[in-house]
N, C-alpha and C positions, 0 to 999 in steps of 0.2 A: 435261678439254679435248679437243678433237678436232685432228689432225693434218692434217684435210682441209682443203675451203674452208673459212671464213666462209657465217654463212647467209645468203640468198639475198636481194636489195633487194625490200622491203615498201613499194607506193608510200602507203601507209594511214599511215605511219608519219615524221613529221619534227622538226624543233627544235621547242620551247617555245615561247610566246607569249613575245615579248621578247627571243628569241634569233637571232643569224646561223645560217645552213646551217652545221652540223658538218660536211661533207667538205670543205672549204677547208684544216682544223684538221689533217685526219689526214695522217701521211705521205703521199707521192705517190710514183706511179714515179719521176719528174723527179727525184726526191731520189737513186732509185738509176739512173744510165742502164742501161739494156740490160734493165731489169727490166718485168714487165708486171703487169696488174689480174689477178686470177685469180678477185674475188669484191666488191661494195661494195654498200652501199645501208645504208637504216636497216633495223633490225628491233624488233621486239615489245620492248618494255624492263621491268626488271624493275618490281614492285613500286615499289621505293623509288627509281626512277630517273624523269626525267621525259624523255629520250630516247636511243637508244644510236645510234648510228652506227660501222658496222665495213667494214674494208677488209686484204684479203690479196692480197701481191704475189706474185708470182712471178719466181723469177732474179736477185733482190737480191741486193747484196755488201756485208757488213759488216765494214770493216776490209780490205778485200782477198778475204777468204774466203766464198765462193759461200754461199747459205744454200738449205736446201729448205722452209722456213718462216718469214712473218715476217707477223704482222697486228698492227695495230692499232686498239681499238676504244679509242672514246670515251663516256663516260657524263656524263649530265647529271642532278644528284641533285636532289630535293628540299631536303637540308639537307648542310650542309657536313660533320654529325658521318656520314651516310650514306657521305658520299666516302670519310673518313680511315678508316669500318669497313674498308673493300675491301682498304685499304691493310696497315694493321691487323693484318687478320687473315691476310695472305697468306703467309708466315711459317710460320705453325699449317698452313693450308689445305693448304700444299705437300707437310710432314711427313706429313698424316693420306693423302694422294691419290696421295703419290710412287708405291707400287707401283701404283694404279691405274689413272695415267698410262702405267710402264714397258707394263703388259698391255694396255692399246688402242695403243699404239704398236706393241706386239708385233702384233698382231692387224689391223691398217690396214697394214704394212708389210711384216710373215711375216718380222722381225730378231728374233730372238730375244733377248730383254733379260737378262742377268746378274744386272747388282743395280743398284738405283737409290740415289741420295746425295743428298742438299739438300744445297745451301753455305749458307754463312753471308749473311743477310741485311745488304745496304749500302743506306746513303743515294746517290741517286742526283743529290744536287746541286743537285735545281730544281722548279720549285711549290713550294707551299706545306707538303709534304708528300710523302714517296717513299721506294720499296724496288725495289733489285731482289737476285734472287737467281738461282742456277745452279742447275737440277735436272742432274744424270750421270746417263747410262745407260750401264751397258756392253755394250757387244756385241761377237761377234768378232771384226768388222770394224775395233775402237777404240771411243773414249770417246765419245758421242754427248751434246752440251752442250744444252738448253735455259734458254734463259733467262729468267727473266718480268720484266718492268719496268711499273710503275705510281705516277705522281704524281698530284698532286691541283693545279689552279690553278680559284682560285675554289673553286665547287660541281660544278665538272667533273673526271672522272678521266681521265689516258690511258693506256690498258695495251697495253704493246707484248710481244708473245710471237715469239720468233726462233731459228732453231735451225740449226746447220750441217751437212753432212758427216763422217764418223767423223772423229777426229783433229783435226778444227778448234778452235783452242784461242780459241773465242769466251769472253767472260764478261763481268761488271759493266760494264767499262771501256769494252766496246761499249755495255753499255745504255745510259752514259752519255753517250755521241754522240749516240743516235739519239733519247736525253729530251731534250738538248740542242735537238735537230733539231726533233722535236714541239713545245715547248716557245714556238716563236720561232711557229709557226704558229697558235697559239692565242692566243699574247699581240697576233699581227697581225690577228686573225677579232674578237676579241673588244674590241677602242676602238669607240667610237661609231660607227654608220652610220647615215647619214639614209635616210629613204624616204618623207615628204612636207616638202617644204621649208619653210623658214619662208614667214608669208605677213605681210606690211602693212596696217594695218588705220589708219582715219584720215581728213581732207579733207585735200589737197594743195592747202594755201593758205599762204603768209607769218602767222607768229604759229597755227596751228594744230597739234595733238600728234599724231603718227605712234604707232604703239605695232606692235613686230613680234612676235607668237607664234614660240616655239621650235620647231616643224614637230611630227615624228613620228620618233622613235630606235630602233635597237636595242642593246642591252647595258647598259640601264640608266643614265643617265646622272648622274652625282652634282651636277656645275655646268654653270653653263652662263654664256657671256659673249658681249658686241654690240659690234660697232662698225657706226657707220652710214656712207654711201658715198653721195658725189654722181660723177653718173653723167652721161657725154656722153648728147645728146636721144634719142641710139637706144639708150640703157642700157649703154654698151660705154666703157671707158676709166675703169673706176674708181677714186676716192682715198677716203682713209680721211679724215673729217670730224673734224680734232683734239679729244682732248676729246669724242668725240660717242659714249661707250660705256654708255651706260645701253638702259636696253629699249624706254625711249619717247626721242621728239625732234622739241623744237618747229622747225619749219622758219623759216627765217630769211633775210632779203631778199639774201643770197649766193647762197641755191641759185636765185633764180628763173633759171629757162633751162635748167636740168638736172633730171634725173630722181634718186631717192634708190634707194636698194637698201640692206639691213642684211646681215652676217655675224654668225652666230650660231654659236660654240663649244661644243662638248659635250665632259666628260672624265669621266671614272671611273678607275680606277684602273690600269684599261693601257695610257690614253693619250688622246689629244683626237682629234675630228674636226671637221668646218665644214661648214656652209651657208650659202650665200646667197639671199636671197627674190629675187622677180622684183623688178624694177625700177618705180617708181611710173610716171606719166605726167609730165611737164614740169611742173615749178612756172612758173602762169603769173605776169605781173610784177603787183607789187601794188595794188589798186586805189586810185583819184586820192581823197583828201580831197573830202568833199562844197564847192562851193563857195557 
């Protein structure tokens, strides 16, 4: 790993078909005050990933104690067994890299490294899946902690890399926070979002069937549910039509003089969203029996 930025925002490069913008998802300075961006955008993703998105702050405090590194990327896999490799194998990875992390630190920073140590590998409490562990380094100066943190929610990973000042007695417990902290932001990015509404399809007559399509989603949506709505003439002041939750509905000599509109629920598994379609035009009153 590199102890510099993050690489550089590739506008070639964004979410999946089907997916919200990953920067919503990733830590934010907001999360740390006083801290700033030092690096974001998406970049090149690997093979087995279907988009990465990374971001490095600058001036972060974790736990009270100042850090001089902390990024976080996000990965979007193809397959879920992809994700948990990452995870996996980080463990192994750290063991075989430690010295070659200690020697580009050495060398990005002119600190001269001791000896480098892996800690023991913890669950970090959240997704579906997660590790973090402690790389030490020692230098003159004191103990120099890096930490790596990575879960998995869904088919996506989040790897948070953080690291303090000599002596700072950062570890797991902080990964733990800030999985926590990721954690809330991706399960909020990732419930349904509309981006073309439902729409009404139908004659706007007494005894005739309305039918509403489910618009256009992202994050995949597992169900979906309707209620339909009569509506003041200008489409405004709506109530829920008791009973009126199927996908179609026949209009009925109550609604003439009001306009209908349907809400249409979407949910998956981190949560619902809604839409409502535009509002029809006025049912007008029914017409007179032939005489």
């Amino acid at each position: 790993m590199s102890f510099g930025a993050a690489a550089a925002a590739a506008p070639a490069y964004g979410p999946p078909a089907g997916w919200p913008d990953l920067a919503p998802m990733a830590l934010a300075k907001t999360d740390f005050p006083g801290s700033r961006v030092s690096s974001q955008g998406y970049v090149k993703p690997d093979s087995d990933s279907l988009a990465e998105y990374d971001r490095s702050l600058a001036g972060a405090r974790v736990g009270g104690k100042r850090t001089f590194l902390l990024e976080n990327d996000l990965d979007v896999f193809k397959r879920v067994d992809d994700a948990d490799l990452i995870i996996d194998a980080l463990p192994l990875g750290l063991k075989l890299e430690a010295a070659t992390i200690g020697k580009d630190f050495a060398k990005e920073t002119g600190v001269k490294v001791k000896y480098t140590k892996v800690g023991r590998p913890q669950s970090l409490g959240v997704g579906n899946n997660s590790v973090g562990i402690v790389l030490h380094l020692g230098t003159r100066a004191g103990e120099i902690r890096v930490i790596f943190a990575v879960f998995r929610v869904g088919s996506l990973d989040s790897l948070i890399v953080f690291a303090g000042l000599p002596g700072a007695q950062l570890g797991v417990s902080h990964a733990k926070q800030l999985a926590q902290m990721s954690v809330k932001h991706i399960r909020t990015a990732l419930v349904p979002q509309n981006t073309v509404v439902p729409a009404i399809s139908g004659t706007v007559l007494v005894g005739q069937t309305l039918a509403v399509q489910t618009g256009t989603w992202l994050n995949f949506p597992v169900t979906y549910t309707y209620q339909w709505e009569r509506c003041d003439a200008t489409g405004a002041n709506c109530a829920p039509i008791p009973g009126a939750t199927a996908q179609s509905y026949v209009i009925t000599p109550s609604d003439v003089g009001f306009t209908l509109a349907a809400v249409v629920g979407a949910t998956n598994v981190y949560g619902s969203g809604s839409a409502t379609s535009a509002p029809t035009i006025v049912v007008p009153p029914e017409s007179p029996p032939p005489s």
